[in-house]
N, C-alpha and C positions, 0 to 999 in steps of 0.2 A: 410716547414713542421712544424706546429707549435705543434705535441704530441714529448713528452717528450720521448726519451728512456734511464730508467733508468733498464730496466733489464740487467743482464748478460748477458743475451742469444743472442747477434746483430748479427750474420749469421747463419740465419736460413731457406734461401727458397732455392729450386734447381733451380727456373731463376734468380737467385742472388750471387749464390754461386758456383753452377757447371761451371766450365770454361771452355768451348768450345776450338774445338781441335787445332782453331786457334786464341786463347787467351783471352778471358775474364773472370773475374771475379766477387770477390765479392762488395755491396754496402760497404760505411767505416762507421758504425754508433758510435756516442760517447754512452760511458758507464760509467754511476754509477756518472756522472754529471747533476743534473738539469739543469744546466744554459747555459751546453751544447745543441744545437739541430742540426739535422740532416738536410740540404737543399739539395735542385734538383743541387745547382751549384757545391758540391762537386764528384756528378755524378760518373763514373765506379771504384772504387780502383781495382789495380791488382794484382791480390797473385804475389812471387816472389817465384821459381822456379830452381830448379838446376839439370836440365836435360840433360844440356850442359856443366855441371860439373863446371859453374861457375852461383851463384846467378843473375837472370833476373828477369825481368818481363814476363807473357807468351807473350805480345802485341812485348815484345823487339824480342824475342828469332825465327831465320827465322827457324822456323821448324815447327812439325805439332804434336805438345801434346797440351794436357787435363790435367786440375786437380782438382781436387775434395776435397775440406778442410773439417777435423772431424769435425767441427760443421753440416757443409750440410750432410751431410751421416746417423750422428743422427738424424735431425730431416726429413730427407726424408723418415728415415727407412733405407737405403741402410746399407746390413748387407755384400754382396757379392759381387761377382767380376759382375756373373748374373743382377745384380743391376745395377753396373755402367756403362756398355756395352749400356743400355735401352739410356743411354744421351751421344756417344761416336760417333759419324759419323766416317765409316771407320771401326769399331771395330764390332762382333757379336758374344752372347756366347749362344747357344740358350737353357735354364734351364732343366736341365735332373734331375735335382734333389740332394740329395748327394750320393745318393747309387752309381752313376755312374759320374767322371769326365765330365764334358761339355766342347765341343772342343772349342779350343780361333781359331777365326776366323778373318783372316785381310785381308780387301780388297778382299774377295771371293777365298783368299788360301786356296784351299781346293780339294779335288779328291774325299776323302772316303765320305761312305753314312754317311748322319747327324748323329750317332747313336752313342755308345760306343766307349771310347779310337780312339776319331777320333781326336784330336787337331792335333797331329803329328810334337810336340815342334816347331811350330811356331811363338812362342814369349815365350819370358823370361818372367817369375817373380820374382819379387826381395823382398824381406824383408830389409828394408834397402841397405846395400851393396851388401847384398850376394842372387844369384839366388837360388830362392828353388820353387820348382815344387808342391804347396798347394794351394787346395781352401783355402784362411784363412780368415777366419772371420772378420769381419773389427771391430779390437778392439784398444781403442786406439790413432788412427793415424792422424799425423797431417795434412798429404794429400793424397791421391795417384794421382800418375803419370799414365798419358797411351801417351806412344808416340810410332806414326804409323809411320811404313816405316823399313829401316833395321837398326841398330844400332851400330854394329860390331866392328866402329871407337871410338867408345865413352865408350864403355862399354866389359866389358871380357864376357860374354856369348853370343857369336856369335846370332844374329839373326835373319833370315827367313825375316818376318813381324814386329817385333816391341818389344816392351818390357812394362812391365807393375812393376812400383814401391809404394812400401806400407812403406810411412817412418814413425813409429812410432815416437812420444812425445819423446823427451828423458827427463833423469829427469834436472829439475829444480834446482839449488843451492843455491836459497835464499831465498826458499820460502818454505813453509807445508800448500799443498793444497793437493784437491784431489774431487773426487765426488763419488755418490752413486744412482744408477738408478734402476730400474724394469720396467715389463710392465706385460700387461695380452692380452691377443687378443684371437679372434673367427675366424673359418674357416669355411666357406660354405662346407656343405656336409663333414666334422669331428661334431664327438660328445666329443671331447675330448677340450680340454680347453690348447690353447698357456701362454706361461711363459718365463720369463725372468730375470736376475738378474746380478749386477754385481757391479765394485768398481773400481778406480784408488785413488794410495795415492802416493803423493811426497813426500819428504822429504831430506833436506839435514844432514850429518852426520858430516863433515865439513864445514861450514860458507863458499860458492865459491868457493871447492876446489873437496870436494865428497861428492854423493850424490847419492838416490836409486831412484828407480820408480816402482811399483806393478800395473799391471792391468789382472782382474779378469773378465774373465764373464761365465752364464749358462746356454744354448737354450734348451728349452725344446717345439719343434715344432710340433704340430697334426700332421699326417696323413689325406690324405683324401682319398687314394685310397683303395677299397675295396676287400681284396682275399677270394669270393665266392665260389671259387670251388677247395679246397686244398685236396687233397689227407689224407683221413681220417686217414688210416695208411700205409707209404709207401712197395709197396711190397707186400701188405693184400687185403687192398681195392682197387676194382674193380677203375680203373682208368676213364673210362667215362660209365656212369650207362646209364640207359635210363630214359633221361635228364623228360620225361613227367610223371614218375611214382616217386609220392613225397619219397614212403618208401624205395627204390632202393637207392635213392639221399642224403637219411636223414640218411642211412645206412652206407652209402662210406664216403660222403662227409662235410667236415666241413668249417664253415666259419669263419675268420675272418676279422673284420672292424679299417679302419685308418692303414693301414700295413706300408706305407709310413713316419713314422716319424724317427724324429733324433732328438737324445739327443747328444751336442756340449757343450765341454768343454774347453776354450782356455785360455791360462796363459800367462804374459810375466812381469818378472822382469829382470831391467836393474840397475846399476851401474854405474856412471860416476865422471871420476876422470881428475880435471884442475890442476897440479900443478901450474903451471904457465902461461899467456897467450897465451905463443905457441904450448900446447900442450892441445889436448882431444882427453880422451880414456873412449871408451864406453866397458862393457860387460855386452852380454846381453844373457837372455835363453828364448827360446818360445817352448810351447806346445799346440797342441790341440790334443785332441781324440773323436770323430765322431763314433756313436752306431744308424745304419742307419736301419730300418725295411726291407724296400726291395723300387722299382724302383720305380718311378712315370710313370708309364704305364696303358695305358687302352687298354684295347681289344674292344670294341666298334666300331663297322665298318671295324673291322681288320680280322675276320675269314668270310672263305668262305660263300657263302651263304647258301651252302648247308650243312654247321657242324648247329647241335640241338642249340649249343652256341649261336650262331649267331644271333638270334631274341629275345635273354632273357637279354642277356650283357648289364650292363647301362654303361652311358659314365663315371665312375669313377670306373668302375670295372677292375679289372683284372681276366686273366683265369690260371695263372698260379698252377700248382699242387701240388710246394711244397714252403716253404717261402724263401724269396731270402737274408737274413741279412748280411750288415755287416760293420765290423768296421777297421776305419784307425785311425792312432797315428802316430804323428808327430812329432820331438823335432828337437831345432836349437838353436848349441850354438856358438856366434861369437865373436869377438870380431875388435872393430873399432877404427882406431889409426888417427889422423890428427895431423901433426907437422907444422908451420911455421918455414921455410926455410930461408925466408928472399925474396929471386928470385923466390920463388915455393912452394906451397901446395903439403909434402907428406901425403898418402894416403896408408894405410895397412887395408885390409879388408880379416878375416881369418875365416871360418866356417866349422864347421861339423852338418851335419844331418842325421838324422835317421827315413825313415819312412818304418810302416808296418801295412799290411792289412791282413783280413781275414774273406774271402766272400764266397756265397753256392749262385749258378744258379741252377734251372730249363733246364736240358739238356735233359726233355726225348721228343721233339721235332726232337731236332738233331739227337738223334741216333736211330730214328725208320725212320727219312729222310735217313738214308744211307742204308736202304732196308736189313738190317740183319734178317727179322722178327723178333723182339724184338716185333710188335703189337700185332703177337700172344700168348704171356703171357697178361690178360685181365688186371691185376694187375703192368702190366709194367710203373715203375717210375725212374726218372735216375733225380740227380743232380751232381753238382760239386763241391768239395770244393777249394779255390784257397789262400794258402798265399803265400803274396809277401813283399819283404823286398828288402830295396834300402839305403847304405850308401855313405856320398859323400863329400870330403873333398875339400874346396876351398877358393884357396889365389889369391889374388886382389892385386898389388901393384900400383900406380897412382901417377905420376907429373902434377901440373898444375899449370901453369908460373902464378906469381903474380906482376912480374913490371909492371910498367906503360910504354906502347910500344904500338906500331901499330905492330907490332910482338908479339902474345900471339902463348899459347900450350899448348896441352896434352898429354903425352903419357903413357902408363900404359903397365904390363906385367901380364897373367893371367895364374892359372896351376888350375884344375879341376879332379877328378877323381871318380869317382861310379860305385860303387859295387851293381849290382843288383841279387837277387836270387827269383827261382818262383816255386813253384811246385802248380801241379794241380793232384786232385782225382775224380776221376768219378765213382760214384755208383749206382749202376742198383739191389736195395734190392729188394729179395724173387729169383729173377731170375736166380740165380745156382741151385737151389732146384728144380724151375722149371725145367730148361734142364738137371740134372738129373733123372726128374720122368717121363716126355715125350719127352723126344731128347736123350736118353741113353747116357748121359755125364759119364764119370770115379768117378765124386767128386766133391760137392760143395766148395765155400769158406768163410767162416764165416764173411767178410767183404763186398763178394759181388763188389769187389773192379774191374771194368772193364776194369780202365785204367788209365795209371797214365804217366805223362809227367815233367820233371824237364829241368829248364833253367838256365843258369848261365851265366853272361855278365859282363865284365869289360871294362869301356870306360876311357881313359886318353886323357884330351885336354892340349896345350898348345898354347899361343898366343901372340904375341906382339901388340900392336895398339898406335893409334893415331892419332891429327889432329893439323894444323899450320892453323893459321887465321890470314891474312894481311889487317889491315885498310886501302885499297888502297885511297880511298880519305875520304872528312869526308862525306859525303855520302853510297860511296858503299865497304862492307866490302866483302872478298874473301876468301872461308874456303876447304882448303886440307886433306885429310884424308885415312886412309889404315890397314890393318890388316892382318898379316902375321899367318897364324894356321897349325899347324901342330897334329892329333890325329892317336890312334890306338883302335881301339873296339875288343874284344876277346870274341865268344861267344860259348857256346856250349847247346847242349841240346840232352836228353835221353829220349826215352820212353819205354813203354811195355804195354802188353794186359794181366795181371796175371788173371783175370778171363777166359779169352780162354783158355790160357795155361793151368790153372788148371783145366779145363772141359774135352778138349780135347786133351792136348800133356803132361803128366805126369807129371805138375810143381805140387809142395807140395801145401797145403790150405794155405800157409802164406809166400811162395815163390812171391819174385819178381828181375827183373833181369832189370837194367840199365845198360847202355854203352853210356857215355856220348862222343859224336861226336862232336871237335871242331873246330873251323876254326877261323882266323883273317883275321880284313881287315884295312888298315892303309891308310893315304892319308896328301900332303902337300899342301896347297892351297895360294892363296888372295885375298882380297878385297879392294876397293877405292869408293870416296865418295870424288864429289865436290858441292859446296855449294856456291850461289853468291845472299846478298842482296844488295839492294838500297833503302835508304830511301828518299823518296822524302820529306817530313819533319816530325817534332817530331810524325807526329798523323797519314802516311800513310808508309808501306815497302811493297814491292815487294822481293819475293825471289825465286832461281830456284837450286835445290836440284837432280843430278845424285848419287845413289848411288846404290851399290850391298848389297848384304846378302845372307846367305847361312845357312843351316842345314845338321848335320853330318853324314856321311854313316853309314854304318855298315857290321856288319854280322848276319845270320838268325838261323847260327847253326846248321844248318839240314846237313846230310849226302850228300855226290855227290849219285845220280843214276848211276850206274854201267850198263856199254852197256855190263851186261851178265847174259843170260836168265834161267841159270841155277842159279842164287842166288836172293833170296828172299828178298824183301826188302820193308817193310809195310810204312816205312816213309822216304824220302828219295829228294835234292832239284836238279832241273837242273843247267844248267849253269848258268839262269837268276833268279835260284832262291836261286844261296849261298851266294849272298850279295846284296849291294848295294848302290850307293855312291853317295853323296852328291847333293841335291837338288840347284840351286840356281836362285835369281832372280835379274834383276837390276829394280830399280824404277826412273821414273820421273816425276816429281815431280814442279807445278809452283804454288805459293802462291799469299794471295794477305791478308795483314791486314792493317785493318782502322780504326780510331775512328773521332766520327763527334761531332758537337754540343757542344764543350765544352763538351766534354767526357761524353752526354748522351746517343750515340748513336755509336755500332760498326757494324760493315761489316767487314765478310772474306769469303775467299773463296779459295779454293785449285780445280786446278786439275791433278788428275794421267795416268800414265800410266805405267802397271808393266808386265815385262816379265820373264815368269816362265822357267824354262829349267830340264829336267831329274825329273819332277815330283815324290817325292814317295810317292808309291800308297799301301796300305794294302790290301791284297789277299790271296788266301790258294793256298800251293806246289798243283802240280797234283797228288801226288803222298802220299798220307796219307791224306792230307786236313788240316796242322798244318797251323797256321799263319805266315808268310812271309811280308816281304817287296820289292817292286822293282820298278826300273826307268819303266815308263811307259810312260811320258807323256810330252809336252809341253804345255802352256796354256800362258795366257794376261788376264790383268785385265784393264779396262778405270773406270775412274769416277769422280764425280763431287761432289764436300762438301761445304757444307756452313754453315754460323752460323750467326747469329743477334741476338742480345741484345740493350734493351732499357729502359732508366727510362722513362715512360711515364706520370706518373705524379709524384708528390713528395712520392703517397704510392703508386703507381702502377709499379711494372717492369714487364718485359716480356723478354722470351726467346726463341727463336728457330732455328732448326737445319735439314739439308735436307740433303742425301745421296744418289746418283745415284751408281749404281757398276752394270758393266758388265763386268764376267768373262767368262771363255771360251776357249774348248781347243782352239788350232791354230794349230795342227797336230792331223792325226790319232793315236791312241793309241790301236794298236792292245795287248798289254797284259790286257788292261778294255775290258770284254766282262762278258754276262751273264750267260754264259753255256749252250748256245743255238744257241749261232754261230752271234748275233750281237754283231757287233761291238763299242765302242768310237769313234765316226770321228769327225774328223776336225768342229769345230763351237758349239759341244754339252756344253750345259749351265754347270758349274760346282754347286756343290751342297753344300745346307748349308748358302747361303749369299741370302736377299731379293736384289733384284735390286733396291727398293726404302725405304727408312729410313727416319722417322719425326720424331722431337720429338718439342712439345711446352708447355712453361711454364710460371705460372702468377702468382704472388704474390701481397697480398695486406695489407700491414701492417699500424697498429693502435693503439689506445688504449682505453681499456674500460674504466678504470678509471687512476686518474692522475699516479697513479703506477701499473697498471696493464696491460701487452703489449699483445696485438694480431695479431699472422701471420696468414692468410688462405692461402694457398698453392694449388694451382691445377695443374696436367703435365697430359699432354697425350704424349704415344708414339705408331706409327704406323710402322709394315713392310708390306711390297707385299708376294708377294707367296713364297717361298724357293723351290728349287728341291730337295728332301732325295738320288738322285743317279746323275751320272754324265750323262746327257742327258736322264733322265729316265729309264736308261737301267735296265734289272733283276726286270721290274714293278714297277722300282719307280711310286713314285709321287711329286703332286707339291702342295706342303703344303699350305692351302689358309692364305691369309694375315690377317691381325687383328690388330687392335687398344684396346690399356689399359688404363684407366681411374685410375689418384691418384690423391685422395684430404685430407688434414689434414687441423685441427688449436689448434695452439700452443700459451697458456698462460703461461706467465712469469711475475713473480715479484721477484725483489731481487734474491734471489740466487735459486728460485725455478722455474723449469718448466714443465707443462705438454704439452702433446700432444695426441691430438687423431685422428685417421686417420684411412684411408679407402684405401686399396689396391687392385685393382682390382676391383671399386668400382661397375659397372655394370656385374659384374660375367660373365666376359665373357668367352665362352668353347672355348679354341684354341688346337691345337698341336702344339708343341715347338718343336719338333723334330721328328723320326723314330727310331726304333732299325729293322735290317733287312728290309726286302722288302715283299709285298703280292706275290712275286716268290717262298716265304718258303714255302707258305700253297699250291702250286699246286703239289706237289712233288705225285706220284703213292703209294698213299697211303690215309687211310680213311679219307677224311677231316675232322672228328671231333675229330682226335685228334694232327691236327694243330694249336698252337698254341704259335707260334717261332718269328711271327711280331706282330708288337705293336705299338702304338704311348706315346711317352712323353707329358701330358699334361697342359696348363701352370697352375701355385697356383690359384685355386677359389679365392673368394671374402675375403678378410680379415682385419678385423675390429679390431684395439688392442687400447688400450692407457696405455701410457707410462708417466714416471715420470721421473726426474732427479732433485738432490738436489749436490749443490756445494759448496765446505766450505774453508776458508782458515784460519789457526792458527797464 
């Protein structure tokens, strides 16, 4: 390669820099030498990695992670978690947007319909050391990690499927750098204008000993989805007008457009202090807060055919009647200790976080489905308000041998504890007034307040683990591992009806009466994990990986049903539905990684097989319709992953990656049913995972002039169909598949780079998801004023360009 790379910028493509979930990475280009240059023989470099709790390469390491380094994340765009899933075989998060958590999805773990709060903590997230449960922004970071399978041995947050790590930058102690970036971007079908901004500054305080790190950013994202037909004034205005008479329509109903955006604020300054070589201690604080419009949902092909809606709805609209907003805030303060021992790396990792939300749905769907006549008030409008708060205190302590042995180790003890609190408010304005004037109600109530539900849940885990690794020859290494857990979850939850009451049974206008119902459910368990590679030489291993993982029971809080027919009991759970215990799966697991050609060329390839046991499945009691959880189900996953990487010429690489997954129950599951009398049987497809996954990538780097460098960047990724239900049931569907088009090109000289690119570059219309099922809208009542399902749709076409300037003192 005879062009010079003298910019900063040298990783910067996603088939270059994204490292496949069976180990490759980035190219090694010299920087800020002319006399340096770049050739085809120095071929793959491999980020190094510490997922196995000790520094590797991914190529060394017999397991099955991904990493993704902050240079590729910047100039791909990749802002999310949604982002890096798209290059992840194995992984699926499918983009709901921010208003609504997107379920992390592994290997087709999955039961509930693709829609809301379905992940059902199936993989950890980690912020560094400590697990926390956030979309977080990708600010920052020097990699993330995603590693498939269960983890339990390795890591103190027990896990399901896998774990997912975001290790920020720490600061720097010898240096005063930092950068300063923006961008601006357009959205297909927004008329609003994308932005962005932000900053990292290092700086040492002490010369090598302490030192700080600041990093700053601020999204301010379009909307593109549009709420057309919003309830003019709730409780006033006629709730569905006749949709053909413009003055009726123009009367009730108001519009507005881009409803969908978020404004995302994320902070983290860190601290870091070496007295001396054996010791580093990091403290560090993160925040974001998230001011979300409302859902990425369209109603387009989603209401009956016979609601007025149905033939007017464009595919970016929504039909919802009141706006949905809202906002989460998150803070995390830890702190990170590593000592040299001498025989051993200790490890202290101690966190507390705080997060809380406070969101309004669209509920008058639901509650004219439960057949109250609530349709006949014409002005009948219901939503909800819902905050939730979640505190959570967790310590991490961790061995891991440092002599030099065929006998290495780790073992670690973990304690965890979260405090969650949730109330929900349902409001149904104008309609006391109503059944006062025509249903001869006693008294309205000034808040109109229908119903109101409060939950309270306290989980404590604790856990020992660990794993012994024997170089049994110099060839094939032999890796033992277990985890001993012991928790107790305490939940309770209260409701009431104070607008009935105050209607019809003599409660005051500002009377409300809880009685919170508690119940606990505790449990001791284990897990094991054996691991055996072979390297047949430096550039080929084979490896074969049994291990288990599990997710925590619980309890649902609801009252027992009482077998007596004399006491009245509006909400209340059976036997299968006052708790429920612990999920788990064992995976197996056979590897295969290679590098050819003088490390221009790899191959790998894994194949699984994973068996599910006591599936938990999200459902409502028979008895109220609150949400529950319960063992329903067993299932199995098979599948096939592969990856290849290639420099193909000196400016040409290439990247790609293939995913087969067939999940599925393997027994009947009589508590999945749609309320119609079918059943889950044996073989029904589980929902939420395509059965096939592509992703290919090409880069072509150059230069325009002797100091001016050029990357073109192009990836596509494809999935197959998804099912939104387990076997379709309750009228699913099966979501058709779709291919995404990104292409940038990025200029850099010296310390400056821009980029411009094109996301989604052929505007393609998919659904990423479901919320509910078209079983909502058949319910014995008017079809036009169903409007409970919907589809999540993925981001239109999005054009930005982005700058970044880098400085050091």
């Amino acid at each position: 390669m005879n062009n010079k790379v003298t910019h900063v910028f040298a990783k910067s493509v996603i088939c270059i820099a994204i490292t496949s979930s069976f180990g490759v990475s980035t190219l090694s280009f010299a920087q800020d030498t002319p006399a340096e240059v770049q050739t085809k023989a120095q071929g793959i470099e491999v980020i190094a990695v510490t997922a196995s709790r000790r520094k590797s390469s991914i190529q060394e390491a017999p397991m099955n992670i991904t990493a993704l380094d902050g240079d590729t994340m910047k100039d791909q765009n990749i802002t999310e978690l949604s982002d890096v899933a798209r290059w992840v075989p194995g992984l699926t998060v499918p983009d709901q947007g921010g208003r609504t958590g997107s379920p992390i999805i592994v290997r087709g773990l999955n039961t509930n319909a693709s829609g809301p709060d379905t992940d059902g903590g199936t993989v950890a997230t980690y912020i560094g050391e400590i697990p926390l449960s956030v979309d977080m922004k990708i600010l920052d970071v020097e990699r993330v990690e995603v590693l498939i399978g269960p983890q339990g041995t390795l890591y103190g947050a027990g896990t399901l499927g896998g774990a997912i790590r975001y290790l920020p930058n720490k600061p720097v102690l010898d240096e005063t750098s930092g950068s300063i970036y923006g961008q601006v971007s357009s959205l297909a079908q927004s008329d609003d204008t994308g932005s962005e901004g932000g900053f990292v500054f290092n700086t040492p305080i002490i010369d090598d000993e302490f030192g700080v790190r600041i990093a700053f950013n601020y999204l301010n994202d379009p909307g593109f989805i549009d709420y057309n037909y919003l309830v003019g004034e709730p409780g006033v205005s006629i709730t569905d007008p006749n949709w053909s008479d413009a003055d009726e329509v123009n009367s009730n109903i108001k519009r507005k457009k881009d409803v969908n955006d978020e404004q995302t604020t994320t902070a983290r300054i860190m601290f870091r202090w070496t007295p001396n070589d054996d010791i580093d201690t990091t403290l560090s604080y993160f925040y974001q807060k998230q001011d979300i419009g409302g859902r990425s949902i369209a109603h387009g092909n989603s209401l009956s055919d016979d609601n007025p809606l149905s033939a007017i709805i464009g595919d970016y609209e929504s039909a919802y009647r009141v706006e949905e907003p809202m906002t989460n805030e998150t803070s995390l303060i830890s702190l990170e200790i590593s000592a040299d021992l001498g025989f051993a790396e200790l490890v202290s990792a101690t966190g507390y976080s705080k997060s809380d939300s406070d969101g309004q749905r669209d509920q008058t769907d639901l509650l004219i489905s439960l057949d109250y006549s609530y349709e006949e008030f014409p002005a009948f409008t219901a939503f909800t308000r819902d905050i939730d708060s979640k505190k959570v205190f967790t310590e991490e302590l961790r061995l891991v041998s440092t002599s030099e042995s065929d006998l290495s180790w780790v073992v670690g003890a973990f304690y965890n504890k979260q405090e969650k609190t949730n109330e929900g408010k349902e409001f149904t304005p104008g309609f006391g007034e109503y059944a006062v004037e025509y249903w001869g109600a006693d008294q309205a109530r000034p808040d109109n307040l229908e119903y109101i539900q409060q939950r309270e849940e306290e989980i404590i885990e604790k856990a020992i683990f660990g794993e012994i690794n024997y170089q049994a020859t110099e060839q094939l290494s032999l890796t033992f591992g277990a985890r001993f857990y012991d928790y107790k979850v305490t939940s309770a939850i209260g409701t009431d009806l104070p607008l009935l009451n105050t209607l019809f049974f003599g409660a005051g206008p500002d009377d409300i009466f809880i009685d919170l119902q508690s119940s606990t459910s505790s449990e001791s368990g284990n897990i094991f994990k054996f691991n055996a590679d072979y390297k047949f030489n430096d550039d080929v291993m084979l490896y074969a990986t049994v291990s288990e993982g599990y997710r925590l029971g619980g309890s649902n809080g609801v009252p027992a049903c009482l077998n007596d027919d004399d006491v009245y009991q509006n909400i209340c759970g059976t036997p299968d539905e006052m708790s429920y215990n612990p999920d788990e799966i064992t995976n197996y697991e056979l590897g295969f990684k290679s590098t050819w050609l003088s490390n221009q060329f790899h191959f790998n390839a894994a194949v699984f097989m994973v068996d599910w046991t006591d599936a938990q499945v999200g459902t409502f009691a028979e008895t109220g319709g609150v949400d529950v959880t319960v063992n329903a189900a067993s299932a199995d996953a098979r599948g096939l992953e592969i990856s290849t990487r290639a420099l193909i010429t000196d400016q040409l690489t290439g990247f790609a990656t293939y995913a087969y997954t067939s999940s599925e129950l393997s027994a009947d599951a009589p508590l999945l049913d749609d309320g119609l009398g079918n059943k889950a049987l044996d073989g029904a497809r589980l929902p939420g995972t395509p059965e096939h996954q592509f992703s290919l990538g090409l880069t072509y780097m150059t230069e325009i002039t002797d100091d001016i460098g050029l990357d073109v960047n192009y990836g596509l990724t494809y999935q197959s169909d998804v099912y939104s239900q387990v076997g379709l049931l309750n009228m699913g569907e099966a979501l058709p598949g779709y291919a995404l088009s990104n292409m940038s090109a990025i200029f850099s000289k010296d310390s400056w780079k821009v980029t411009l690119y094109v996301d989604n570059m052929f505007d393609k219309y998919a659904y990423a998801s479901v919320r509910r099922t078209a079983a909502d809208i058949t319910v014995n009542n008017d079809p036009s004023i169903q409007r409970y399902y919907g589809h999540y749709v993925v981001t239109p076409r999005k054009v930005g360009l982005r700058f970044e300037y880098l400085f050091d003192l």
